[in-house]
Backbone as ProteinMPNN parsed JSONL, in Angstrom:
{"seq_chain_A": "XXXXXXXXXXXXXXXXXXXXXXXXXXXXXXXXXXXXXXXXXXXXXXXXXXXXXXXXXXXXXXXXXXXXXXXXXXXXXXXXXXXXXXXXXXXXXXXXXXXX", "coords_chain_A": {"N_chain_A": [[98.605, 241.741, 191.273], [101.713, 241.783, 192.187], [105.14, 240.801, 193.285], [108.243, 242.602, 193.544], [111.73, 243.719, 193.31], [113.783, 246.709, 194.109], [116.074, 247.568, 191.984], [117.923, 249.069, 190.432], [117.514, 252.197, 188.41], [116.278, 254.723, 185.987], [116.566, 256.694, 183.384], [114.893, 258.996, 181.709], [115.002, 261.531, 179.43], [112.568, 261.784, 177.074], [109.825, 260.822, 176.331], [106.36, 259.726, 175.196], [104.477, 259.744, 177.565], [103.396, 261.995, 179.054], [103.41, 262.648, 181.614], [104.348, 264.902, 183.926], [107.494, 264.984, 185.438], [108.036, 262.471, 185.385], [109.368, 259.281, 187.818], [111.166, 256.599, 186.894], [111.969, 253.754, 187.856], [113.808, 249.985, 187.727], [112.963, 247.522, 188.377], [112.846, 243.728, 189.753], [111.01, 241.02, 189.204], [110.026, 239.135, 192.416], [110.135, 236.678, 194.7], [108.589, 235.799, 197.415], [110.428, 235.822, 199.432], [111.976, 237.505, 198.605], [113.678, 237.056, 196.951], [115.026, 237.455, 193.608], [113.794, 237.203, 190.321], [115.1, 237.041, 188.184], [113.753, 238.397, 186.318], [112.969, 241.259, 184.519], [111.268, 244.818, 184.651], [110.584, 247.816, 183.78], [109.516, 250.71, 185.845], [106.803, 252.803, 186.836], [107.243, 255.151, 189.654], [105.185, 255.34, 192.387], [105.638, 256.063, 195.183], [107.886, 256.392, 196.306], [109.923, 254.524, 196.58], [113.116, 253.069, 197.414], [116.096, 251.574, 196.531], [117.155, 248.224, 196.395], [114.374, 248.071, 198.006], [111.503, 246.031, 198.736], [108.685, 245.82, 197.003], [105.523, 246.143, 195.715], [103.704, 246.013, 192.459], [101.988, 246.782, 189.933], [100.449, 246.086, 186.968], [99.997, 246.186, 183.03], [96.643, 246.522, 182.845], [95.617, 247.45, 185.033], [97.6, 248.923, 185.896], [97.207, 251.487, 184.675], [94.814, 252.464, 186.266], [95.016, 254.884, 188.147], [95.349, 257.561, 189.446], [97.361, 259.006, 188.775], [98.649, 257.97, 186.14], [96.139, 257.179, 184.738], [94.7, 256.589, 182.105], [97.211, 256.719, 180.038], [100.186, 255.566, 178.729], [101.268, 253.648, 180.598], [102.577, 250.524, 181.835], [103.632, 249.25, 184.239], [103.332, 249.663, 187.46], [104.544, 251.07, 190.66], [103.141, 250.24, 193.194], [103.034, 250.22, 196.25], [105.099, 250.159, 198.938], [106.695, 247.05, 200.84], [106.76, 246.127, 203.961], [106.208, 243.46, 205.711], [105.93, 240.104, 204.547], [103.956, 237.643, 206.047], [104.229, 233.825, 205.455], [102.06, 231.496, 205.935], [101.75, 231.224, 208.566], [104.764, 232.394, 208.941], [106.949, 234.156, 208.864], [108.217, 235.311, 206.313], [109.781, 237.661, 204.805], [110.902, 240.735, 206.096], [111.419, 243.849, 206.142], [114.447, 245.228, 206.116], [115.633, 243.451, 207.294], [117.319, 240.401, 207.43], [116.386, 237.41, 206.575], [116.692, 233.731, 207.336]], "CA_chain_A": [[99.762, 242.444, 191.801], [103.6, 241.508, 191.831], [106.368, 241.4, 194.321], [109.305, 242.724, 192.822], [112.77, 244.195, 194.067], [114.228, 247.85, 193.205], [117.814, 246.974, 191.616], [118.071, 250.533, 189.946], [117.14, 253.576, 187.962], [115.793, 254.514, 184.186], [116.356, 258.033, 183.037], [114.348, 259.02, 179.821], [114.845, 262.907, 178.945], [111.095, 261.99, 175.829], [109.162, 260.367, 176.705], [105.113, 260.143, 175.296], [103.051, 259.627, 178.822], [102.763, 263.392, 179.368], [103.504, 262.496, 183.019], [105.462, 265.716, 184.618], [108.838, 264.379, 186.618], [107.749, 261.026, 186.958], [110.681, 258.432, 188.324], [111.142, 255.399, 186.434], [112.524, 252.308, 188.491], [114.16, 249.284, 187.387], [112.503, 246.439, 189.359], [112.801, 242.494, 189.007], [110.052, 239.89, 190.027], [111.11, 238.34, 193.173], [109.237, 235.686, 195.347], [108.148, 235.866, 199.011], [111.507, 236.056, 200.694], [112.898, 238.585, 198.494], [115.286, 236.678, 196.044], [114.961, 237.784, 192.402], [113.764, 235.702, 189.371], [115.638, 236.963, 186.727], [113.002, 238.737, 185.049], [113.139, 242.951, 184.863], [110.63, 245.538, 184.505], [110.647, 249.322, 183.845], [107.948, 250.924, 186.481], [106.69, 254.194, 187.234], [107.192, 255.115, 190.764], [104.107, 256.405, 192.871], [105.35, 255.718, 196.152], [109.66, 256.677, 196.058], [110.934, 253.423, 196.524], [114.539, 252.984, 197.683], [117.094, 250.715, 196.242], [116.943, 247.53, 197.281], [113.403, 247.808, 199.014], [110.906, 244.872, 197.775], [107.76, 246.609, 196.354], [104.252, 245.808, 195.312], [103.446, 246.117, 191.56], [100.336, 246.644, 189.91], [100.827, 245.906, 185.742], [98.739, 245.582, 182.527], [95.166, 247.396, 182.396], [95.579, 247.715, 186.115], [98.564, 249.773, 186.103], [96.825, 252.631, 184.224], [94.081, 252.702, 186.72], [95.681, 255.306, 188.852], [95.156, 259.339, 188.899], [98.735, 259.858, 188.016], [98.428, 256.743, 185.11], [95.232, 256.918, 184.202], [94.748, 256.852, 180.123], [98.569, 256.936, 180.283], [100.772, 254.564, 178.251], [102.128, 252.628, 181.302], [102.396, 248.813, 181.789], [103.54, 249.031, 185.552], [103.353, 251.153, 188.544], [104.694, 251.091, 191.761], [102.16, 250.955, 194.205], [103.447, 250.247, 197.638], [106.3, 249.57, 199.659], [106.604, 246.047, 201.453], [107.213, 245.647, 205.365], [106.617, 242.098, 205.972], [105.7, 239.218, 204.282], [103.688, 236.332, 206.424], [103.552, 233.151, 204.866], [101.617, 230.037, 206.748], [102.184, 231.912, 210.08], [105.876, 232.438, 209.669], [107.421, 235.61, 208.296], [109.631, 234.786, 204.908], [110.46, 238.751, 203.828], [110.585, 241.84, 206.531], [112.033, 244.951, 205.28], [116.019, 245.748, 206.73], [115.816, 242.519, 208.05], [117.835, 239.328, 206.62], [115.796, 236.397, 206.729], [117.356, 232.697, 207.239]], "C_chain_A": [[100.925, 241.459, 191.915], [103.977, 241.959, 192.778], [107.12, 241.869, 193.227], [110.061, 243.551, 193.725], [113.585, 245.401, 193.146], [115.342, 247.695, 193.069], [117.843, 248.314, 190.52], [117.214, 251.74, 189.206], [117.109, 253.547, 186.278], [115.69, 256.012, 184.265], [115.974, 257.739, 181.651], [113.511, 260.428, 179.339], [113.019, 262.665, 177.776], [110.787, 260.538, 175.742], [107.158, 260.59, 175.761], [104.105, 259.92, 176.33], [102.678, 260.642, 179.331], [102.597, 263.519, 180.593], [104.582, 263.823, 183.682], [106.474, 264.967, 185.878], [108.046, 263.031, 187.008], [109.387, 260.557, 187.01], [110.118, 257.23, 187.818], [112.191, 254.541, 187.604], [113.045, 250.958, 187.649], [114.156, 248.363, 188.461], [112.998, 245.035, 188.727], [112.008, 241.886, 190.118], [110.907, 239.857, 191.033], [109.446, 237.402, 193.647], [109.14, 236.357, 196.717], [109.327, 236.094, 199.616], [112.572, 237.253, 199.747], [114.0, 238.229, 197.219], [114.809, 236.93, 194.787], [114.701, 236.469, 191.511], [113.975, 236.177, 187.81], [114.545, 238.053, 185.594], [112.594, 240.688, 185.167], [111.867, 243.399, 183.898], [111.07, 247.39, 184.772], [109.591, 249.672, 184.579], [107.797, 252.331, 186.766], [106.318, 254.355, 188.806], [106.05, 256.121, 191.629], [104.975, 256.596, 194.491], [107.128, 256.572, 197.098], [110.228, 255.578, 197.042], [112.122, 253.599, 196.555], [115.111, 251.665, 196.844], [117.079, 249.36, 196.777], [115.8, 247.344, 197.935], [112.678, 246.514, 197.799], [109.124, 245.893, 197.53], [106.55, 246.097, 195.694], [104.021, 246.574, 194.001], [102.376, 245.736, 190.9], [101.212, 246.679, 187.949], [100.016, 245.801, 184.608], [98.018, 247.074, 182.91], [95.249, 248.214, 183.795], [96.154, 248.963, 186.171], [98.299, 251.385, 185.184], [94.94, 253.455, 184.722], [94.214, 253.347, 187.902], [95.444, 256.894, 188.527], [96.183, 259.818, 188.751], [98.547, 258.933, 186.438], [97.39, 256.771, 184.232], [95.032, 257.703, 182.516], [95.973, 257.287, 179.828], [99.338, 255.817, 179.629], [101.995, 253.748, 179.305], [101.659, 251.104, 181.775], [102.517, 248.594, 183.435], [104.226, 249.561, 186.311], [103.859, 250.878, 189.847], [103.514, 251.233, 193.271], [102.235, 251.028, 195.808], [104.822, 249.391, 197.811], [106.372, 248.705, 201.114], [107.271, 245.971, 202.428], [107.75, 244.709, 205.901], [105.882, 241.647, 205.096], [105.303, 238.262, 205.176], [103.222, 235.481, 205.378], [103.091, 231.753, 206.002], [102.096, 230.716, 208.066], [103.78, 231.504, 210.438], [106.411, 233.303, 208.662], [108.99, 235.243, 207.24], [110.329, 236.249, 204.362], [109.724, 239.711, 205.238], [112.014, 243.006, 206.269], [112.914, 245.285, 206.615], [116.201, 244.739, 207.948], [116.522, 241.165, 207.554], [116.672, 237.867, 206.957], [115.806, 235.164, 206.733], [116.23, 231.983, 205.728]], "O_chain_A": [[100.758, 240.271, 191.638], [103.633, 243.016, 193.307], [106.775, 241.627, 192.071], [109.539, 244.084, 194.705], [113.944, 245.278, 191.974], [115.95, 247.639, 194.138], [117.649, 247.802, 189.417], [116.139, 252.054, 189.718], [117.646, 252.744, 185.515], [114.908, 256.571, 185.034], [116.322, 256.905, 180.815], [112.333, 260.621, 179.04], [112.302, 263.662, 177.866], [111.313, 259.53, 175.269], [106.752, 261.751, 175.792], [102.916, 259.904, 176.01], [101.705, 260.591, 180.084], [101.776, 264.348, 180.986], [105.739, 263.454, 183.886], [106.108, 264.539, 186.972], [107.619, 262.589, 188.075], [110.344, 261.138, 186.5], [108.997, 256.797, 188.085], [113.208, 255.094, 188.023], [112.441, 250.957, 186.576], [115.033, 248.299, 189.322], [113.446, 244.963, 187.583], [112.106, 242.021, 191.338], [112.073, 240.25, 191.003], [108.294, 237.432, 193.213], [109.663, 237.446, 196.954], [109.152, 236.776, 200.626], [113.642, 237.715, 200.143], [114.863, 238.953, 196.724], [113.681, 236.438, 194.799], [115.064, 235.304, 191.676], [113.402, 235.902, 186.756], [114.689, 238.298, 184.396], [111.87, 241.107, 186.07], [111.465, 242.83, 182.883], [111.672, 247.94, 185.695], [108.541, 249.127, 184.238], [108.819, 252.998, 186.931], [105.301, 253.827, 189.255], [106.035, 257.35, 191.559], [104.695, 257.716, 194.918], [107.236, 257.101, 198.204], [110.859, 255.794, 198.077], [112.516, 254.374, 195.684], [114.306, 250.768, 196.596], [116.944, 249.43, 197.999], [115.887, 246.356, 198.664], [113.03, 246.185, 196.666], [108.846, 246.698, 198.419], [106.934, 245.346, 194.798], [104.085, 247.796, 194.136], [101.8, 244.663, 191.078], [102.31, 247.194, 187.743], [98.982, 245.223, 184.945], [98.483, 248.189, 183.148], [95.013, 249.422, 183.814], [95.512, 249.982, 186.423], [99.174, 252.248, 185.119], [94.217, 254.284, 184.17], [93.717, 252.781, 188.876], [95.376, 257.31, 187.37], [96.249, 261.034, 188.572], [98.212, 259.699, 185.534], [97.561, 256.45, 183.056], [95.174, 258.832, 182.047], [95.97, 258.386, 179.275], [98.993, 254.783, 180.2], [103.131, 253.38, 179.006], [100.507, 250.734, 182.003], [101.677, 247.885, 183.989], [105.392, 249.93, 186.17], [103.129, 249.952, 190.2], [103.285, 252.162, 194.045], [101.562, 251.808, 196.481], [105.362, 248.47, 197.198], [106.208, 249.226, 202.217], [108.467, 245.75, 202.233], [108.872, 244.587, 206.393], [105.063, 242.429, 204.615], [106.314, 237.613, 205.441], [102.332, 235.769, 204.577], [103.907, 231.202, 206.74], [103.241, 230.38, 208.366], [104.205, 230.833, 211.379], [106.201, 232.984, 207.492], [110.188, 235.04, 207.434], [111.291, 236.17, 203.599], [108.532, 239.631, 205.532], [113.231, 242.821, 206.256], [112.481, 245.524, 207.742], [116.661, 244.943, 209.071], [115.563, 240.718, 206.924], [116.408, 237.773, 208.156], [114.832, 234.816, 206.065], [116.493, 230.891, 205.225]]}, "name": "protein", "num_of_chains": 1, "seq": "XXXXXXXXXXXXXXXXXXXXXXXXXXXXXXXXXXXXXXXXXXXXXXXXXXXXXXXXXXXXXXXXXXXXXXXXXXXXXXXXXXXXXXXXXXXXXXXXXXXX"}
């Protein structure tokens, strides 16, 4: 699994995953406190992720091991939406919170 951060939206009228209304996302890696690393992903949203929230990503073989996904031509899924982050007993990423 993958952090990553929702930085927008992917419309795509044809599609072949035979998925009814899913929501595509436009995520990018990030690290533990939230800051982006440059590197973007298209994802299919299970969960309805907001803008801006930081998000747990499942990708790969994984990401089609899912009862919306499953035997489904997707690479990576949305699977939850991130609260806090502890690292070493001291909190680097909590959600609508800034973090020095």
């Amino acid at each position: 699994m993958t952090l990553a951060r929702v930085v927008g939206t992917v419309v795509s009228a044809q599609r072949a995953d035979s998925i009814a209304n899913p929501v595509y996302l436009l995520v990018e890696r990030c690290n533990q406190h939230g800051a982006g690393k440059q590197d973007f992903l298209v994802a299919i949203d299970m969960m309805g992720a907001k803008h801006g929230e930081v998000v747990l990503l499942s990708t790969g073989s994984s990401a089609r091991q899912t009862e919306l996904t499953d035997d489904k031509p997707i690479d990576a899924v949305i699977i939850g939406i991130i609260e806090t982050i502890d690292e070493r007993s001291a909190v680097t990423y909590q959600k609508d919170r800034e973090i020095p």
